[in-house]
mmCIF entry with sequence, helices, sheets and N, C-alpha, C, O atoms, coordinates in Angstrom:
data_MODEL
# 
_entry.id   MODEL 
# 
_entity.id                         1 
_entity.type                       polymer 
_entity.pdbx_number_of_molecules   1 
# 
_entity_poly.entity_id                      1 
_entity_poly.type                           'polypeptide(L)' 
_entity_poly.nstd_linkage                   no 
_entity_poly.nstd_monomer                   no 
_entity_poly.pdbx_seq_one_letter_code       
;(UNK)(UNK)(UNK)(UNK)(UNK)(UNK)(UNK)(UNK)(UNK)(UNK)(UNK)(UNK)(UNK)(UNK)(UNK)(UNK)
(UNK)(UNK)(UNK)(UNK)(UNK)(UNK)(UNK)(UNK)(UNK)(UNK)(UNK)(UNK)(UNK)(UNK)(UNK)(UNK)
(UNK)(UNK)(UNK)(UNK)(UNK)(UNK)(UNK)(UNK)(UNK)(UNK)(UNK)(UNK)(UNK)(UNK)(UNK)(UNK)
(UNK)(UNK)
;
_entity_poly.pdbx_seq_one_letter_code_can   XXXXXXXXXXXXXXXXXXXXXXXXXXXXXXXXXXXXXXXXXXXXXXXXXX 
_entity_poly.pdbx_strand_id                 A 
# 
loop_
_entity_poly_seq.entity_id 
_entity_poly_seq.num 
_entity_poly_seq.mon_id 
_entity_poly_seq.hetero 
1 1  UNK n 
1 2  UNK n 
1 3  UNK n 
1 4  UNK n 
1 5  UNK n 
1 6  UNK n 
1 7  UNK n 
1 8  UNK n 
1 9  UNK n 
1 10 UNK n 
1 11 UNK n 
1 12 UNK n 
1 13 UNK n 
1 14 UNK n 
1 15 UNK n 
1 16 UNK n 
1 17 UNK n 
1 18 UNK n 
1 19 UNK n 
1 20 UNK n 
1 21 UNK n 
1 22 UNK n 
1 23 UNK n 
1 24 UNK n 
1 25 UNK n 
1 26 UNK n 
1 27 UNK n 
1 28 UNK n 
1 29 UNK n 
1 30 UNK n 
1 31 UNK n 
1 32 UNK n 
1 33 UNK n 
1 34 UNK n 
1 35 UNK n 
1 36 UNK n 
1 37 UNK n 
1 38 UNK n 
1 39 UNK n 
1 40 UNK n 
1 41 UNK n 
1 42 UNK n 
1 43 UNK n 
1 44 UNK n 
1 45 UNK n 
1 46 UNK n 
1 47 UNK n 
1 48 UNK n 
1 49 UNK n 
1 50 UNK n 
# 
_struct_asym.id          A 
_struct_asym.entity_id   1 
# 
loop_
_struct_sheet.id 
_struct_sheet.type 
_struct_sheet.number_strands 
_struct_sheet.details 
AA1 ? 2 ? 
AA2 ? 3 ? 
# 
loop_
_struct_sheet_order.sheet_id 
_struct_sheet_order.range_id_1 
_struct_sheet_order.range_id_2 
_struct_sheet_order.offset 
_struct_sheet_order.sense 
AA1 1 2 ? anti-parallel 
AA2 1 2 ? anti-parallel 
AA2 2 3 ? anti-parallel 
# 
loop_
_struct_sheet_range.sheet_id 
_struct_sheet_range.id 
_struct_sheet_range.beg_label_comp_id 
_struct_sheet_range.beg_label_asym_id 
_struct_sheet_range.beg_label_seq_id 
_struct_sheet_range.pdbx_beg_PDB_ins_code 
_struct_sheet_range.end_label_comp_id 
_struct_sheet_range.end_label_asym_id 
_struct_sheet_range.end_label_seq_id 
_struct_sheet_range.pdbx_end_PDB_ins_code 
_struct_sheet_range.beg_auth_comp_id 
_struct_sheet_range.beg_auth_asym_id 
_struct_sheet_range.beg_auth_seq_id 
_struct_sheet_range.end_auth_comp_id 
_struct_sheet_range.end_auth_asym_id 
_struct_sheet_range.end_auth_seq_id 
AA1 1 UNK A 2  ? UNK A 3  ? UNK A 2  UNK A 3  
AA1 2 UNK A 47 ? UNK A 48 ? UNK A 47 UNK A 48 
AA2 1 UNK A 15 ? UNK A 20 ? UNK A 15 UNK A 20 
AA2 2 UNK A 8  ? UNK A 12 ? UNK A 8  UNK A 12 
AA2 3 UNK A 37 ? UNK A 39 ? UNK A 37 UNK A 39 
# 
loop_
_atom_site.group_PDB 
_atom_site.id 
_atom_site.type_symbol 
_atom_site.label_atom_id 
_atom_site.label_alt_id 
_atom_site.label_comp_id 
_atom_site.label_asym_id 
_atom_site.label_entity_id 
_atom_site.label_seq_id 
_atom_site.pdbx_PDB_ins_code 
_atom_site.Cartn_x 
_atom_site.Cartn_y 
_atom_site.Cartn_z 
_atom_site.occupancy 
_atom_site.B_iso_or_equiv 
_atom_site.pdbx_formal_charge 
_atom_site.auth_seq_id 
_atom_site.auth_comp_id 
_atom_site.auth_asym_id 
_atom_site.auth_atom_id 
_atom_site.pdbx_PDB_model_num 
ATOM 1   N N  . UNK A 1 1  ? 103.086 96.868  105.393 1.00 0.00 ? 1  UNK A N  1 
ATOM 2   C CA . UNK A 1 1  ? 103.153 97.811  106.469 1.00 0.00 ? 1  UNK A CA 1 
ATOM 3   C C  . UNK A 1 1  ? 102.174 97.361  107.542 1.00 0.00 ? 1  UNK A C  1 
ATOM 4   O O  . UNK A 1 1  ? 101.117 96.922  107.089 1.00 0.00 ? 1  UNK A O  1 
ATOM 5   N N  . UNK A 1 2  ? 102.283 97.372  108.726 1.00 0.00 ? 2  UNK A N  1 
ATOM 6   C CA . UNK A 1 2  ? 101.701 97.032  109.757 1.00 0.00 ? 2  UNK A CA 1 
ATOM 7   C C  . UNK A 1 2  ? 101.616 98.444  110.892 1.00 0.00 ? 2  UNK A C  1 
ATOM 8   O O  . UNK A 1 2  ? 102.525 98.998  111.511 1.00 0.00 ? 2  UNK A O  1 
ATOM 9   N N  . UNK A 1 3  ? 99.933  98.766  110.846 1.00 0.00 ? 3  UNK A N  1 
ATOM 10  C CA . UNK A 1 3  ? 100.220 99.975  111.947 1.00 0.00 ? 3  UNK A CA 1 
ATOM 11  C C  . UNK A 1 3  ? 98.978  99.225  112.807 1.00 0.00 ? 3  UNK A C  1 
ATOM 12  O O  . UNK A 1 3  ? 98.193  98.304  112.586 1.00 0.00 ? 3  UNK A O  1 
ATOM 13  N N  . UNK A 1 4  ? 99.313  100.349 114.150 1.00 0.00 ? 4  UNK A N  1 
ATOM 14  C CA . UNK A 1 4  ? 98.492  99.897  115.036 1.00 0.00 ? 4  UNK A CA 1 
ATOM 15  C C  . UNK A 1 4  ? 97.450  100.461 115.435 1.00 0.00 ? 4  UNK A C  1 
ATOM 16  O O  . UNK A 1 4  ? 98.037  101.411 115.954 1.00 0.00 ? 4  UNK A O  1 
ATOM 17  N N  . UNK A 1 5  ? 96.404  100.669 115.625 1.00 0.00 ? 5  UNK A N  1 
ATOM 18  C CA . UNK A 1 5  ? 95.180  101.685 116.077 1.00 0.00 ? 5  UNK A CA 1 
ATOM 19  C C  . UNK A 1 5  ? 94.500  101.512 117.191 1.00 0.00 ? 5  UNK A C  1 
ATOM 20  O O  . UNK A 1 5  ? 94.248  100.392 117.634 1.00 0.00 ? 5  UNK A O  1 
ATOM 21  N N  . UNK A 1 6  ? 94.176  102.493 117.693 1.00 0.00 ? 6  UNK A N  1 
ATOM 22  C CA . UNK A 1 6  ? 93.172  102.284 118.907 1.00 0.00 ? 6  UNK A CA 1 
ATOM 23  C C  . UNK A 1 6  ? 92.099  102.551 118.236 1.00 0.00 ? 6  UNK A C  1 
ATOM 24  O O  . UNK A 1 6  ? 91.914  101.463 117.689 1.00 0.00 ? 6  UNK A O  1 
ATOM 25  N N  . UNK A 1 7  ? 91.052  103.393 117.802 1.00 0.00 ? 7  UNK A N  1 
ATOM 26  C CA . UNK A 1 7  ? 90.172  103.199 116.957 1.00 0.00 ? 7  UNK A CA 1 
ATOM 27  C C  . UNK A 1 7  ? 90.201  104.148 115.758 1.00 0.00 ? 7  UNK A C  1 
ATOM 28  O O  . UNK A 1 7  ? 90.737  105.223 116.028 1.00 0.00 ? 7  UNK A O  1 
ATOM 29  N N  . UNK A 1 8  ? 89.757  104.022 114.493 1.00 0.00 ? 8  UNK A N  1 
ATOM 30  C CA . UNK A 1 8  ? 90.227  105.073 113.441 1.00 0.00 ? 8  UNK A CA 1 
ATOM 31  C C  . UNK A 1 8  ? 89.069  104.258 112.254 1.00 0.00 ? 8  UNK A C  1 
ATOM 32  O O  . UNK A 1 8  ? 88.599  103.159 112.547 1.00 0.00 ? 8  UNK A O  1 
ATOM 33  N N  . UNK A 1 9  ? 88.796  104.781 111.253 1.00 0.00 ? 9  UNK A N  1 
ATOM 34  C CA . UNK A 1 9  ? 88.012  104.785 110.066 1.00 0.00 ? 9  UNK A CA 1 
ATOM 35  C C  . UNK A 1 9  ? 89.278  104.711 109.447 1.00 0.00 ? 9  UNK A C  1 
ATOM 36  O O  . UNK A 1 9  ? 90.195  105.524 109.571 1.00 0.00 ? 9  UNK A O  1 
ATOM 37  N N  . UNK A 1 10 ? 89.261  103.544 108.683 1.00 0.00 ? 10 UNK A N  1 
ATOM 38  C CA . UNK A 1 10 ? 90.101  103.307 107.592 1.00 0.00 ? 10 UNK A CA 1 
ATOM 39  C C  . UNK A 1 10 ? 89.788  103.393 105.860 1.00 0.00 ? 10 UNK A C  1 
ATOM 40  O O  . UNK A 1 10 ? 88.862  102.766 105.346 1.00 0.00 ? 10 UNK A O  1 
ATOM 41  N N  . UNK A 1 11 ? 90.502  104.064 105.271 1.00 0.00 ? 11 UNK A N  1 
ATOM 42  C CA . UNK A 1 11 ? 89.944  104.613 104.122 1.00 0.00 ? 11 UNK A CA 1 
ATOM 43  C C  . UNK A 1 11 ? 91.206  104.303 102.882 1.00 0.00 ? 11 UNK A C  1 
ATOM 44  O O  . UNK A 1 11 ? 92.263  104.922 103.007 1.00 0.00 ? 11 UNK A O  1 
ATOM 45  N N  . UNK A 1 12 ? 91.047  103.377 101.759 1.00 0.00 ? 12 UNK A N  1 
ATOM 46  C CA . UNK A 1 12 ? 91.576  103.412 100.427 1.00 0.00 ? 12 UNK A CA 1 
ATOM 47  C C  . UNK A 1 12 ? 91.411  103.768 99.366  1.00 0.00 ? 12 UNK A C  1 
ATOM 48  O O  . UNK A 1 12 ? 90.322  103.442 98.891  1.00 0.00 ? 12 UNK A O  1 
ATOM 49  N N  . UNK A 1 13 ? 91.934  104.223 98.864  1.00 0.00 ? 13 UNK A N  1 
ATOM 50  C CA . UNK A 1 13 ? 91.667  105.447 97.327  1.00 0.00 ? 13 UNK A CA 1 
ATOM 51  C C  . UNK A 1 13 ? 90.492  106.017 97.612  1.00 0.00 ? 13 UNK A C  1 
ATOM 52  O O  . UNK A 1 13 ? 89.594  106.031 96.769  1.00 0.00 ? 13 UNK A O  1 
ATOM 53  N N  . UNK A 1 14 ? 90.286  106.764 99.290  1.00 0.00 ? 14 UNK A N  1 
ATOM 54  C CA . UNK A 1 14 ? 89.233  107.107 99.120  1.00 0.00 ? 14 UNK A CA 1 
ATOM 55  C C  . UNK A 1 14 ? 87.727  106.905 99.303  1.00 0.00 ? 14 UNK A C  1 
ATOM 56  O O  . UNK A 1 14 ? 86.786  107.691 99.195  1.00 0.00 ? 14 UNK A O  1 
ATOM 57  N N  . UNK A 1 15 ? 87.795  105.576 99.622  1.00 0.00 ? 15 UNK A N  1 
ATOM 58  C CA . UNK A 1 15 ? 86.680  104.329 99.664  1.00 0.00 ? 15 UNK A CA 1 
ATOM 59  C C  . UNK A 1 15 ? 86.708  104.093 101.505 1.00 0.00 ? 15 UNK A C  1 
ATOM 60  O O  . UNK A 1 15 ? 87.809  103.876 102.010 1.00 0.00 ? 15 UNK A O  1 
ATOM 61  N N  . UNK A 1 16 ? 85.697  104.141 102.246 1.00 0.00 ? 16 UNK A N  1 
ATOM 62  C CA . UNK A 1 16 ? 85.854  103.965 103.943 1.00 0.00 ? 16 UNK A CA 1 
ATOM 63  C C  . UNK A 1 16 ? 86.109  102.169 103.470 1.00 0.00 ? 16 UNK A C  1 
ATOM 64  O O  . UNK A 1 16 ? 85.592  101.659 102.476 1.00 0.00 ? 16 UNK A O  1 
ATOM 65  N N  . UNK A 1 17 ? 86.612  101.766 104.015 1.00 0.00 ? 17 UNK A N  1 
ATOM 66  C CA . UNK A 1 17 ? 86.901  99.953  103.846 1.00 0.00 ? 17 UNK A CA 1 
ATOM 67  C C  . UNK A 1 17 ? 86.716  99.459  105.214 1.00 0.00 ? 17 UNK A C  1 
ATOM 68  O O  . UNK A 1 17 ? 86.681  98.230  105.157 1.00 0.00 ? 17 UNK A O  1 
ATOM 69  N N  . UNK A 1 18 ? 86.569  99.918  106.541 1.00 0.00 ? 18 UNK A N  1 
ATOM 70  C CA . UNK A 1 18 ? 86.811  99.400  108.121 1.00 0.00 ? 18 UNK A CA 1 
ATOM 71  C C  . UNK A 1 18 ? 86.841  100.648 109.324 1.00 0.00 ? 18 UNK A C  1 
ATOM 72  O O  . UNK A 1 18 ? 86.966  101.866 109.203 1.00 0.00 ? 18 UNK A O  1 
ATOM 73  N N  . UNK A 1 19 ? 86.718  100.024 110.184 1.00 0.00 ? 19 UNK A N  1 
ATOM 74  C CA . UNK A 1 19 ? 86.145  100.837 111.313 1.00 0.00 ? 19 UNK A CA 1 
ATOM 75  C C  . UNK A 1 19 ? 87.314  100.077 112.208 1.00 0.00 ? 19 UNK A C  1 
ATOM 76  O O  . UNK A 1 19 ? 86.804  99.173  112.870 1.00 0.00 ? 19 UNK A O  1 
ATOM 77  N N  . UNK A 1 20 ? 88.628  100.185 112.392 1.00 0.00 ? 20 UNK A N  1 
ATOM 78  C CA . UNK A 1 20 ? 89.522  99.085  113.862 1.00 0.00 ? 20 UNK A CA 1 
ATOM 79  C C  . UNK A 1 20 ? 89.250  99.881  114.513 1.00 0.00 ? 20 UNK A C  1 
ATOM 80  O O  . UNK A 1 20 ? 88.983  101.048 114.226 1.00 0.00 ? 20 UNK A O  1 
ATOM 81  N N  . UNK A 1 21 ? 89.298  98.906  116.408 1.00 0.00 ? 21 UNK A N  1 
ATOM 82  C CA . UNK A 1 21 ? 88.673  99.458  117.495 1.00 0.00 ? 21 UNK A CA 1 
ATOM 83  C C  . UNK A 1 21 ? 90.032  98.422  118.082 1.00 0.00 ? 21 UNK A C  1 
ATOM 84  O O  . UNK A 1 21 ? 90.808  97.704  117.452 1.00 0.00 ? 21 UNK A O  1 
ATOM 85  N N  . UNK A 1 22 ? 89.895  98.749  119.735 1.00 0.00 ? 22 UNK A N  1 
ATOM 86  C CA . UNK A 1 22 ? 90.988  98.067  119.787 1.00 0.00 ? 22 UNK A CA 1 
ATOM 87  C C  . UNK A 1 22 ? 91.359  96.941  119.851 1.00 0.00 ? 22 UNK A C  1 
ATOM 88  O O  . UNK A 1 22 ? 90.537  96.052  120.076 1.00 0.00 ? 22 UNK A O  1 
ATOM 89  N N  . UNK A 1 23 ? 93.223  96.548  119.602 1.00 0.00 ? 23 UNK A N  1 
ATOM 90  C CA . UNK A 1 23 ? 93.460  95.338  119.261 1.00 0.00 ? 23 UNK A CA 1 
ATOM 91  C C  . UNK A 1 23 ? 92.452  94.581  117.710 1.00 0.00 ? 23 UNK A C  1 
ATOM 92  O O  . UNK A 1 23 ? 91.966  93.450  117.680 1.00 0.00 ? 23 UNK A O  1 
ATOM 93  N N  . UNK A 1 24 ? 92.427  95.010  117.254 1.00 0.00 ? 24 UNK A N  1 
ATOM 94  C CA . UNK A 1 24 ? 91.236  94.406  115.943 1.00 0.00 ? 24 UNK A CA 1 
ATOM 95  C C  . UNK A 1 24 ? 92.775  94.317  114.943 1.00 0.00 ? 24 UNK A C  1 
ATOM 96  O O  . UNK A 1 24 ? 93.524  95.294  114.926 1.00 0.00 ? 24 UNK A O  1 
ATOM 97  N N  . UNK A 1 25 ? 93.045  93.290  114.302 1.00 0.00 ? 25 UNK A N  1 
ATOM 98  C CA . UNK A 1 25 ? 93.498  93.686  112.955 1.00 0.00 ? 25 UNK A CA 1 
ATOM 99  C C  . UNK A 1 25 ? 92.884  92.832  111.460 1.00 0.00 ? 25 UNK A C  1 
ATOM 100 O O  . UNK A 1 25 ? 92.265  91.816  111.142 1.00 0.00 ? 25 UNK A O  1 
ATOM 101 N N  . UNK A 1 26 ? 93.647  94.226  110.760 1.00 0.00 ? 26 UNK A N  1 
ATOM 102 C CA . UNK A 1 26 ? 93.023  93.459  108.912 1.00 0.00 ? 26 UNK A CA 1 
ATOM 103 C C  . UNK A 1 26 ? 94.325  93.821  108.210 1.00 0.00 ? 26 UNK A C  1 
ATOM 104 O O  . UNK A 1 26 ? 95.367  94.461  108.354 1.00 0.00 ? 26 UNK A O  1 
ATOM 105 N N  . UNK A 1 27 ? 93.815  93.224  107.569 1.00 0.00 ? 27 UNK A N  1 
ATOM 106 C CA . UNK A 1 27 ? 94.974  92.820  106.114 1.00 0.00 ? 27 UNK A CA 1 
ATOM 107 C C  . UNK A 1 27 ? 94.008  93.649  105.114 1.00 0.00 ? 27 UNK A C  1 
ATOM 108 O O  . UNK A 1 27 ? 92.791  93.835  105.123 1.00 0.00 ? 27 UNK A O  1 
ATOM 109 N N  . UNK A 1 28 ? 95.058  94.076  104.237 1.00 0.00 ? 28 UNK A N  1 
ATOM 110 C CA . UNK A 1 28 ? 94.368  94.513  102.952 1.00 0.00 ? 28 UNK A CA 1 
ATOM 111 C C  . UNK A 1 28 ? 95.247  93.991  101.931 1.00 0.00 ? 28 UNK A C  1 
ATOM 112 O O  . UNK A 1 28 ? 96.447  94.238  102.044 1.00 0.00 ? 28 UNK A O  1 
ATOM 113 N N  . UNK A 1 29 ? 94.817  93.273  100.905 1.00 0.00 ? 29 UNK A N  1 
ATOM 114 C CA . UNK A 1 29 ? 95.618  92.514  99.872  1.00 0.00 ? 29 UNK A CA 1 
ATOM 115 C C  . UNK A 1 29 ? 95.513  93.455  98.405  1.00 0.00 ? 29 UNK A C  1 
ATOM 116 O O  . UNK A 1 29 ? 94.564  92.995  97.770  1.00 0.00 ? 29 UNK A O  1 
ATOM 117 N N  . UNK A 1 30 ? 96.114  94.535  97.696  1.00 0.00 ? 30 UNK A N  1 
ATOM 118 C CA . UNK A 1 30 ? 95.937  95.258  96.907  1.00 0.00 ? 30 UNK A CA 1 
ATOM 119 C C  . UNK A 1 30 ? 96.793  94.999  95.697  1.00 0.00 ? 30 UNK A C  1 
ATOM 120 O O  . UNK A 1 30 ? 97.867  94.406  95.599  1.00 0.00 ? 30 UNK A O  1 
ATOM 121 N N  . UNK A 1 31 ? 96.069  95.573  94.840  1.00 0.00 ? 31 UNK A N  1 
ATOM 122 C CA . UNK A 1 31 ? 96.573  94.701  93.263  1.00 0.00 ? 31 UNK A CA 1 
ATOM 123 C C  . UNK A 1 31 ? 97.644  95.681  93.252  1.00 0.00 ? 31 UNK A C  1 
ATOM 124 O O  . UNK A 1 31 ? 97.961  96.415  94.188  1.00 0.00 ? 31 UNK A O  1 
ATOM 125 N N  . UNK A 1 32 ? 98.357  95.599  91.690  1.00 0.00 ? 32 UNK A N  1 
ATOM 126 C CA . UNK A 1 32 ? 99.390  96.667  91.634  1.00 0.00 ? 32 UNK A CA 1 
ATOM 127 C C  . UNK A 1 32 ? 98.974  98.033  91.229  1.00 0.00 ? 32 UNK A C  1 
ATOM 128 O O  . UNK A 1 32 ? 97.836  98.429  90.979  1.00 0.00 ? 32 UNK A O  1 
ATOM 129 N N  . UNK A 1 33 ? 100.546 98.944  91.200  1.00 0.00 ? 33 UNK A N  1 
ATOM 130 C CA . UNK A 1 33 ? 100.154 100.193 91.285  1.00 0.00 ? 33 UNK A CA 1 
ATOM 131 C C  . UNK A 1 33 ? 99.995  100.740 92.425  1.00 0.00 ? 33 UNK A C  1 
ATOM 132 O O  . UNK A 1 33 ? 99.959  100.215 93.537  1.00 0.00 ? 33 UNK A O  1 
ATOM 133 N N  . UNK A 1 34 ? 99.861  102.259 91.995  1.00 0.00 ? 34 UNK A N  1 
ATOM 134 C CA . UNK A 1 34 ? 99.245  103.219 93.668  1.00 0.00 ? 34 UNK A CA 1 
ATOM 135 C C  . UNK A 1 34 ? 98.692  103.197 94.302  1.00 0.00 ? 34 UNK A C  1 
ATOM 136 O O  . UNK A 1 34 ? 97.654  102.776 93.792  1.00 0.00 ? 34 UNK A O  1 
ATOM 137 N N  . UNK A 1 35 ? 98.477  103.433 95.645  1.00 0.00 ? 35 UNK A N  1 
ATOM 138 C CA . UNK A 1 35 ? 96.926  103.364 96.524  1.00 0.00 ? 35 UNK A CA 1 
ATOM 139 C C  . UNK A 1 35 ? 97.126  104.096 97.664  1.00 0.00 ? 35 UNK A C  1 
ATOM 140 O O  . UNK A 1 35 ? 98.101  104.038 98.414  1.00 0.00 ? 35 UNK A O  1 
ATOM 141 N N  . UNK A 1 36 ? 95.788  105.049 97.789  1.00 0.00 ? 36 UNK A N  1 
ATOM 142 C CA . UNK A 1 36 ? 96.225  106.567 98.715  1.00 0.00 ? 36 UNK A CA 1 
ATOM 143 C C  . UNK A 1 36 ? 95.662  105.322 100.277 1.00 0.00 ? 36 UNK A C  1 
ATOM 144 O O  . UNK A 1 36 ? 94.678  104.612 100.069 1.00 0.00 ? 36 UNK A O  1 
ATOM 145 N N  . UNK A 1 37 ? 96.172  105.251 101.266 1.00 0.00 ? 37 UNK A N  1 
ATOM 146 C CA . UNK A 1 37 ? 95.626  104.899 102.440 1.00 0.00 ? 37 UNK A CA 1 
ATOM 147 C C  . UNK A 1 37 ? 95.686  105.840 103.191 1.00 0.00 ? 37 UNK A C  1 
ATOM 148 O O  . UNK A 1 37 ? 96.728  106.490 103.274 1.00 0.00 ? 37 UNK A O  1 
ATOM 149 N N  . UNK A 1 38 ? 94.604  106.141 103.910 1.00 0.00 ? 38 UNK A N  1 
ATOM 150 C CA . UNK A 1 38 ? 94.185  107.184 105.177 1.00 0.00 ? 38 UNK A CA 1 
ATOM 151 C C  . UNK A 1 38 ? 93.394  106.522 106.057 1.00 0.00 ? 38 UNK A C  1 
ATOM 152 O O  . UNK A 1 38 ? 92.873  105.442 105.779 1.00 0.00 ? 38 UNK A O  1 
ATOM 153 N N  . UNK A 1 39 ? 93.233  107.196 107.316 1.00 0.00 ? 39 UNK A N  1 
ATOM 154 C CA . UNK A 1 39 ? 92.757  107.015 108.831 1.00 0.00 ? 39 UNK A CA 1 
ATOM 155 C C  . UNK A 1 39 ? 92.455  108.066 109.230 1.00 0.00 ? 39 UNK A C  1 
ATOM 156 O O  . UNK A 1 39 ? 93.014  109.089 108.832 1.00 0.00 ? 39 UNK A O  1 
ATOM 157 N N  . UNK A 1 40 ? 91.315  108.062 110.280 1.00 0.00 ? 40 UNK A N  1 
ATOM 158 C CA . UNK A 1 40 ? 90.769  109.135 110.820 1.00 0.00 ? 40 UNK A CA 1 
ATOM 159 C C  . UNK A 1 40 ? 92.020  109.746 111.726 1.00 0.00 ? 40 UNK A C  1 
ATOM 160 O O  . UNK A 1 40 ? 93.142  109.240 111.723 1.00 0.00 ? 40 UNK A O  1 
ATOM 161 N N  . UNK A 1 41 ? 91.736  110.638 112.316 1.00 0.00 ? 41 UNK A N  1 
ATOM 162 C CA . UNK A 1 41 ? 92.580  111.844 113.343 1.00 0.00 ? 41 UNK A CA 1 
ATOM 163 C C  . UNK A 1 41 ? 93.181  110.652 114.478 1.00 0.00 ? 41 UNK A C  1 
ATOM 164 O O  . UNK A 1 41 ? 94.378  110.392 114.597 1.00 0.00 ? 41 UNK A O  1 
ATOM 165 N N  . UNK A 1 42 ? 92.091  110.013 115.258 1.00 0.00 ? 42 UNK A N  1 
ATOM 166 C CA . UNK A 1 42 ? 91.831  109.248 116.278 1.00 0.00 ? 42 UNK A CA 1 
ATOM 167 C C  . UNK A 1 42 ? 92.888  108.246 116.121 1.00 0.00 ? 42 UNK A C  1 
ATOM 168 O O  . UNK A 1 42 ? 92.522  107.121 115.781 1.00 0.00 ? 42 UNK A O  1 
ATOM 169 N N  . UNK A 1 43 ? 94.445  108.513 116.356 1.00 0.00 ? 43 UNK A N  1 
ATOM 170 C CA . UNK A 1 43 ? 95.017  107.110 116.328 1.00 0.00 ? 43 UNK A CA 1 
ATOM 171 C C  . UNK A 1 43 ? 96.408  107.252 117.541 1.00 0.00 ? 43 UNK A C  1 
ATOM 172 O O  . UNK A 1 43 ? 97.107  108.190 117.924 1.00 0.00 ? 43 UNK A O  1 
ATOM 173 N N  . UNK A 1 44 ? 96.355  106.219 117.763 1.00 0.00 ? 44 UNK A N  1 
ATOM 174 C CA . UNK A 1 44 ? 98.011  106.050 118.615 1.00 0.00 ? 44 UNK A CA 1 
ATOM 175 C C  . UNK A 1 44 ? 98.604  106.161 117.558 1.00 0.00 ? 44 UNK A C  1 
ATOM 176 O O  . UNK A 1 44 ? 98.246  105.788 116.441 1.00 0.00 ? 44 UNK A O  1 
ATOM 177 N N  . UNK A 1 45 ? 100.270 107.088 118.125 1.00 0.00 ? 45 UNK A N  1 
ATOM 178 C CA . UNK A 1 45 ? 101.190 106.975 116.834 1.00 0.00 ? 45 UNK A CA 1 
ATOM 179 C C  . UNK A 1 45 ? 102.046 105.878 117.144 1.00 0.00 ? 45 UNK A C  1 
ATOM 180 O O  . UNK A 1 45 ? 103.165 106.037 117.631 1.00 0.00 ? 45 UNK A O  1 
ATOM 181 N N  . UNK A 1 46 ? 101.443 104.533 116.819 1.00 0.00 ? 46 UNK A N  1 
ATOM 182 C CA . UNK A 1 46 ? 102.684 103.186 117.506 1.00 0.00 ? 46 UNK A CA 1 
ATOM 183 C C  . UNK A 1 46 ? 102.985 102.662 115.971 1.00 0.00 ? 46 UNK A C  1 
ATOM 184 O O  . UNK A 1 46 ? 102.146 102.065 115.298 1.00 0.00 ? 46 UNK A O  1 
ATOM 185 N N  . UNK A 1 47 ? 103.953 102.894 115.649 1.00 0.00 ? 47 UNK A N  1 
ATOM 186 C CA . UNK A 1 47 ? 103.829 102.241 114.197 1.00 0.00 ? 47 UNK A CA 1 
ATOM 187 C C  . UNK A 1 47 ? 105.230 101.028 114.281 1.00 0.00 ? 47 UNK A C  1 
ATOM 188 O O  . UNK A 1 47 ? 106.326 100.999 114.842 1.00 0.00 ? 47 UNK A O  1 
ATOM 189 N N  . UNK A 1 48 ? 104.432 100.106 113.364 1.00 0.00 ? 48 UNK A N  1 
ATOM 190 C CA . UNK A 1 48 ? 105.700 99.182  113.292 1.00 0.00 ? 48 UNK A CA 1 
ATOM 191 C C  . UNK A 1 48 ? 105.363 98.341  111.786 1.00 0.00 ? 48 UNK A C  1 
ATOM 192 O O  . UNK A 1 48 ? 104.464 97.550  111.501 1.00 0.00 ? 48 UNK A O  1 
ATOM 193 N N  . UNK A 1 49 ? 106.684 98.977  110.856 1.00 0.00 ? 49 UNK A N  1 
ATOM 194 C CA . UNK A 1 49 ? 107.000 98.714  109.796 1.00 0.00 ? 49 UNK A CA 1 
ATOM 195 C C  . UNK A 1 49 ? 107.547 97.456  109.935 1.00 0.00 ? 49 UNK A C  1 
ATOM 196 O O  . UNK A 1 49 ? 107.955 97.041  111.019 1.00 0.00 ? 49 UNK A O  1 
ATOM 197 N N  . UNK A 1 50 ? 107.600 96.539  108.456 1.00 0.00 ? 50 UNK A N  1 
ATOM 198 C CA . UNK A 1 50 ? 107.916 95.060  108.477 1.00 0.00 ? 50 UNK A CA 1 
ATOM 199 C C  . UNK A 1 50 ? 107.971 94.956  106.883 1.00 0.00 ? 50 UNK A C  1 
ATOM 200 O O  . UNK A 1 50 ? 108.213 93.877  106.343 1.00 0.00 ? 50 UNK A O  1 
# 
């Protein structure tokens, strides 16, 4: 999944993992199984799935 942010606190199972500001991107490489991903309030809704 690929989203886009203007700036937001990025958070996995819970865990803060990154701070994107703009144009910044990361990869997150996650083992198997579930994983809750969240972001702060603060985001463009530009999303682009892949």
């Amino acid at each position: 999944m690929i989203v886009r942010f203007r700036d937001a606190l990025v958070y996995i199972d819970s865990e803060r993992v990154t701070d994107l500001m703009n144009g910044e991107h990361v990869v997150f490489y996650l083992g198997p199984g579930l994983h809750r991903i969240g972001v702060s309030k603060q985001f463009d809704p530009n999303w682009a799935f892949r």
